[in-house]
C-alpha positions as CSV (number, residue, x, y, z in Angstrom):
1,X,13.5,0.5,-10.5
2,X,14.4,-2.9,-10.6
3,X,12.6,-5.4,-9.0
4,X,12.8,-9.2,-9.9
5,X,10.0,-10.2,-11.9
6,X,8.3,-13.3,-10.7
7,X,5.9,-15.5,-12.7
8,X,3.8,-15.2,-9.5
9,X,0.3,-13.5,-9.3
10,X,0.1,-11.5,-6.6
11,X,-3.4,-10.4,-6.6
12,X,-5.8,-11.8,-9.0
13,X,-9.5,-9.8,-9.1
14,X,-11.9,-11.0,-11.3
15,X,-15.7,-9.3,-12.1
16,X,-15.5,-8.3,-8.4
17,X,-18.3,-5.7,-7.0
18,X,-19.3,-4.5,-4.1
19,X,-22.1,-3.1,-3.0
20,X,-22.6,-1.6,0.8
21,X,-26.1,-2.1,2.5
22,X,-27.7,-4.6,-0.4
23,X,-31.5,-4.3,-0.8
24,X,-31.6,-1.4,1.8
25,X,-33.1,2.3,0.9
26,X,-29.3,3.1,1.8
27,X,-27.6,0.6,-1.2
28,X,-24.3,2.1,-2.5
29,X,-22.8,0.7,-5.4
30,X,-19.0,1.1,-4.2
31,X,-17.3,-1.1,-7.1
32,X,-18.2,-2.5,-10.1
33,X,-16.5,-5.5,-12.6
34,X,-13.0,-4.6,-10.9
35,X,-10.6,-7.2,-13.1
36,X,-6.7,-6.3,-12.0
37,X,-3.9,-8.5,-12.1
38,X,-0.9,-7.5,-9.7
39,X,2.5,-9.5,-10.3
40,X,4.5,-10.6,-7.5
41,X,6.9,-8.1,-6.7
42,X,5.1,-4.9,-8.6
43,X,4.7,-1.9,-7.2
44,X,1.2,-0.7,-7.6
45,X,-0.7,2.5,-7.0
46,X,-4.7,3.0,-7.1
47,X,-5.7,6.8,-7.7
48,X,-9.6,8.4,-8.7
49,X,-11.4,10.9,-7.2
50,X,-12.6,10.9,-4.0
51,X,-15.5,7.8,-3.0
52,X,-14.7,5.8,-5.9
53,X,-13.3,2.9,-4.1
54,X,-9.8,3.0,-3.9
55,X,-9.8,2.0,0.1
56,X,-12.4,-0.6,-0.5
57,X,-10.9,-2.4,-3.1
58,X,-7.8,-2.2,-0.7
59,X,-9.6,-3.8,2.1
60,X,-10.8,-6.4,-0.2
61,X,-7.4,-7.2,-1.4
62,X,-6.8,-7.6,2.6
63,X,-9.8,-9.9,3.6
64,X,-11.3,-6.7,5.3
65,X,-14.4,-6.6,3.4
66,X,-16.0,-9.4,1.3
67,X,-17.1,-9.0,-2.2
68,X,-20.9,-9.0,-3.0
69,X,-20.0,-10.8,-6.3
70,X,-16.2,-11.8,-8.4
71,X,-13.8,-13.5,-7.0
72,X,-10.7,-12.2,-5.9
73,X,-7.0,-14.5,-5.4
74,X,-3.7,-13.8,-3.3
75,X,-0.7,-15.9,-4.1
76,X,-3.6,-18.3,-5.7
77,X,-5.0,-18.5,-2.7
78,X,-8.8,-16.9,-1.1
79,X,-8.0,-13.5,0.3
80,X,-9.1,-14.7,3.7
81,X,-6.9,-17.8,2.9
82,X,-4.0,-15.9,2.5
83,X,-4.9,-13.4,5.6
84,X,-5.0,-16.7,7.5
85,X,-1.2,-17.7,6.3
86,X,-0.1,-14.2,7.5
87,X,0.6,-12.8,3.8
88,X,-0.3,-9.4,4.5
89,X,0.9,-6.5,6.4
90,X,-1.0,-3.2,6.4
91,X,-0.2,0.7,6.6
92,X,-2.7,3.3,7.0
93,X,-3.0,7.1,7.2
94,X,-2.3,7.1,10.4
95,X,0.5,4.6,12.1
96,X,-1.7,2.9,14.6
97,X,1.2,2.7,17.2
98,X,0.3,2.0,20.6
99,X,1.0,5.0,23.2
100,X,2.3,3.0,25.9
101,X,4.3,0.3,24.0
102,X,8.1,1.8,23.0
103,X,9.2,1.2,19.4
104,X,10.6,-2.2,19.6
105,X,7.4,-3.3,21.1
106,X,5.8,-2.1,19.1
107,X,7.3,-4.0,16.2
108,X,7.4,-7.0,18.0
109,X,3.8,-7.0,18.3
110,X,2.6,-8.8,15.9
111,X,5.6,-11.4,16.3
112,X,4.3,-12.1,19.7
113,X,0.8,-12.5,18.5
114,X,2.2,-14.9,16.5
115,X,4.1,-17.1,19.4
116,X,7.5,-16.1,18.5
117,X,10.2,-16.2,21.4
118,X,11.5,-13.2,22.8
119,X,14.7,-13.8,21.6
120,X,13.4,-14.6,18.0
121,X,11.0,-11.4,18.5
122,X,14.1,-9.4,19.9
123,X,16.1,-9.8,17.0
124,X,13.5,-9.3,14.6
125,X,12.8,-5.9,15.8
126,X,16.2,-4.9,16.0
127,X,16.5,-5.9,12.6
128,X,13.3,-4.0,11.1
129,X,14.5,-1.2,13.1
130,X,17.9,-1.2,10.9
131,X,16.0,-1.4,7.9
132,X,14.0,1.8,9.1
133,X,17.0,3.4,10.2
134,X,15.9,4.2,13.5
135,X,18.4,2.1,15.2
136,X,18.4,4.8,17.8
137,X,15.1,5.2,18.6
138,X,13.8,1.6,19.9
139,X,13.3,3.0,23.5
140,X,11.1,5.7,22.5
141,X,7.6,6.0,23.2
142,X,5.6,6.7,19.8
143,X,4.6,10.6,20.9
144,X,8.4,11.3,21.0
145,X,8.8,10.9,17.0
146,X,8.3,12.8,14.4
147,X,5.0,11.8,11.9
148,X,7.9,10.2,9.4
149,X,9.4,8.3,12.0
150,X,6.1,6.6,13.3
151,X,5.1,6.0,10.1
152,X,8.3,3.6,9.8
153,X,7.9,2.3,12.7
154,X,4.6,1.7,11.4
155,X,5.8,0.2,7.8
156,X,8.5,-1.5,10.1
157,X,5.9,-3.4,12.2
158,X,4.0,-4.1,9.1
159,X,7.0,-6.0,7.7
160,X,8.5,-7.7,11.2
161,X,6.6,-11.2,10.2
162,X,7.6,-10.6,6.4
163,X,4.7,-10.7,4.8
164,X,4.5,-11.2,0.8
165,X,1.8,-8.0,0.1
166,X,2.0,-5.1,2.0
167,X,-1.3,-3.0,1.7
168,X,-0.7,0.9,2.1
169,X,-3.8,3.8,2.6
170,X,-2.4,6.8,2.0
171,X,0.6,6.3,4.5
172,X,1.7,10.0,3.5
173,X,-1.2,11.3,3.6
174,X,-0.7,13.4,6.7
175,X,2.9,14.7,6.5
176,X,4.2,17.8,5.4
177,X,5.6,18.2,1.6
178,X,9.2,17.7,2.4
179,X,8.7,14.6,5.1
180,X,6.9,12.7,2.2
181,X,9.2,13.3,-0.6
182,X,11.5,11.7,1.9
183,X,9.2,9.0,3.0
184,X,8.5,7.8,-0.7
185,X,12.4,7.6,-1.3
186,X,12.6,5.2,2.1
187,X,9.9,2.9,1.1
188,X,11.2,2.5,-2.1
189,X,14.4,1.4,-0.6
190,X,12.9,-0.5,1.7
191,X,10.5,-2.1,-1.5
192,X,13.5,-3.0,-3.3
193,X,15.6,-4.6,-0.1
194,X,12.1,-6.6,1.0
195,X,11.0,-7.3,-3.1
196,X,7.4,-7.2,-1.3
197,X,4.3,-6.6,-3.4
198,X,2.8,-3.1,-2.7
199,X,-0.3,-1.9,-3.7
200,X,-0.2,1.8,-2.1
201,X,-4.1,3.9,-2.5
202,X,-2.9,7.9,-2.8
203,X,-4.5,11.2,-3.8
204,X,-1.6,12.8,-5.2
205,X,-0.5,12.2,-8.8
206,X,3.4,13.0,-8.3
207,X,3.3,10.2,-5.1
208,X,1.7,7.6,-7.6
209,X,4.1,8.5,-10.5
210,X,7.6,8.7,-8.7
211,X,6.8,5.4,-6.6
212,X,4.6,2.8,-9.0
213,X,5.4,0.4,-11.9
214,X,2.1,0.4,-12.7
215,X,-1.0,3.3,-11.6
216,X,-4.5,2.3,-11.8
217,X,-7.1,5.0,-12.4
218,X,-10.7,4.7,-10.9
219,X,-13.6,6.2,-11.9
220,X,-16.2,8.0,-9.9
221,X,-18.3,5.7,-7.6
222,X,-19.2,2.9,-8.4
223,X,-15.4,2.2,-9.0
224,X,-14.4,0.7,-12.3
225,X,-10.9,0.8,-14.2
226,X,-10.7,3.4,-16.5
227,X,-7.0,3.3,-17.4
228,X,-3.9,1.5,-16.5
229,X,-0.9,3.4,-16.8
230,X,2.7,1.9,-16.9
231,X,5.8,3.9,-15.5
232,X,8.9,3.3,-16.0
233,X,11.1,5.8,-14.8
234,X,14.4,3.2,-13.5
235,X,15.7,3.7,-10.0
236,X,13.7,6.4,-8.4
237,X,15.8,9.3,-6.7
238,X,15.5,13.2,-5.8
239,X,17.0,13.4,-9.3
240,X,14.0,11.4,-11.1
241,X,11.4,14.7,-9.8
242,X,13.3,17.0,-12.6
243,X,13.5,14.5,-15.0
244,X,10.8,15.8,-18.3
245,X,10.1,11.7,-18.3
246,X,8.7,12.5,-14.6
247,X,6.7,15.1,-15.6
248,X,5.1,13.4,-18.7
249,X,3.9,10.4,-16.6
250,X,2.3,12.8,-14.6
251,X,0.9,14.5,-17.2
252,X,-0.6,11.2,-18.4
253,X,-2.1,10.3,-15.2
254,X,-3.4,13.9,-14.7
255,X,-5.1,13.3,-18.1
256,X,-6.6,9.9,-17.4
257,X,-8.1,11.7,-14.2
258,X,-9.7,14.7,-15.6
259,X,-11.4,12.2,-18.1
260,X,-13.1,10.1,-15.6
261,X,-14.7,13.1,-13.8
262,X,-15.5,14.7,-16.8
263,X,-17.0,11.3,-18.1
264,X,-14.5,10.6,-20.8
């Protein structure tokens, strides 16, 4: 998988915690001393057991929580700095498409939030949709595509205003086995085409092996880093999920996972 390496930092964390509901009989520790550094153009995935913070270090990353202590950079800028200067786009579970806009609107949304003409935004749109490959679909209302296909709409949106990070929560989360496997192989394409920094929260330890440079492992809540593990598995394909190199990174992830929860 190659990517051009940039002397860039994408995402800088340093000592960050959070904490939810400080001083209150319902405190939760969520994070604690999170230190990361993502590169520009990397591919990142976060993986740990369920609650340890995998979402909410996301939605620090994007400016959609604070932290209750660290400090945490994008591009060398504040997070809410760089949310300001529009170097974000965001994917979640579920594509977040409006009902009553068709595709292209949809895409062009956040274009026309941002004052572009509707010849500028027209274009665009066309464009994303290309890079999607749904060229045929821009008329469509959202409930006429398949879970895959809103979900790049969704990642095509996401990308329209071409953003520098693009933040992902479980974006596969809800499809079937087969629609994923497919999914992964588009955004890698579309990673590779873009060279946009992904940091991509998952559940599944084939997803975070086949798509990631690098997989971070949480531990149990509070969050910390337990283990960093580098992948590097070249161009990803159908092929790469037979390969015994495959296998052994998920192995070594699997591993890193059962020692958090058993306390290791």
């Amino acid at each position: 998988m190659s990517n051009p390496v940039l002397a860039e930092k994408a995402v800088v964390v340093d000592g960050v915690d959070k904490v939810f509901n400080v001083g209150s009989d319902s405190e939760v520790a969520a994070l604690s001393d999170i230190n990361l550094t993502v590169e520009a153009g990397e591919f990142i995935s976060l993986i740990g057991p369920s609650g340890c913070g995998k979402s909410t270090l996301l939605r620090l990353i994007g400016d959609l929580l604070a932290p209750t202590t660290g400090a945490l950079t994008v591009f060398g800028k504040s997070a809410h700095e760089a949310r300001l200067d529009q170097d974000y786009g965001m994917v979640f579970q579920h594509s977040g498409l409006f009902d009553w806009r068709r595709v292209l609107a949809n895409i062009e949304l956040p274009l026309e939030l941002r004052g572009w003409s509707k010849a500028d935004r027209s274009a665009r749109s066309a464009e994303m949709l290309g890079l999607v490959r749904l060229e045929d679909f821009g008329g469509h209302y959202p409930r006429q595509l398949s879970g895959g296909m809103q979900q790049r709409v969704s990642i095509a949106r996401a990308l329209s205003f071409q953003p520098k990070l693009l933040l992902m929560d479980e974006p596969f989360g809800a499809l079937d086995e087969m629609t994923r496997e497919h999914m992964q192989l588009e955004l890698l394409r579309i990673w590779r085409e873009t060279h946009t920094t992904v940091v991509f929260v998952t559940h599944s330890i084939p997803e975070s092996a086949f798509l990631s440079n690098r997989v971070v492992v949480l531990s149990p809540r509070p969050g910390r880093i337990h283990s960093v593990v580098d992948v590097d598995l070249g161009e990803r394909s159908d092929d790469t999920r037979q390969d015994p190199a495959f296998f052994a990174k998920a192995t070594e992830i699997r591993e890193a996972l059962r020692a958090v929860e058993g306390g290791g």
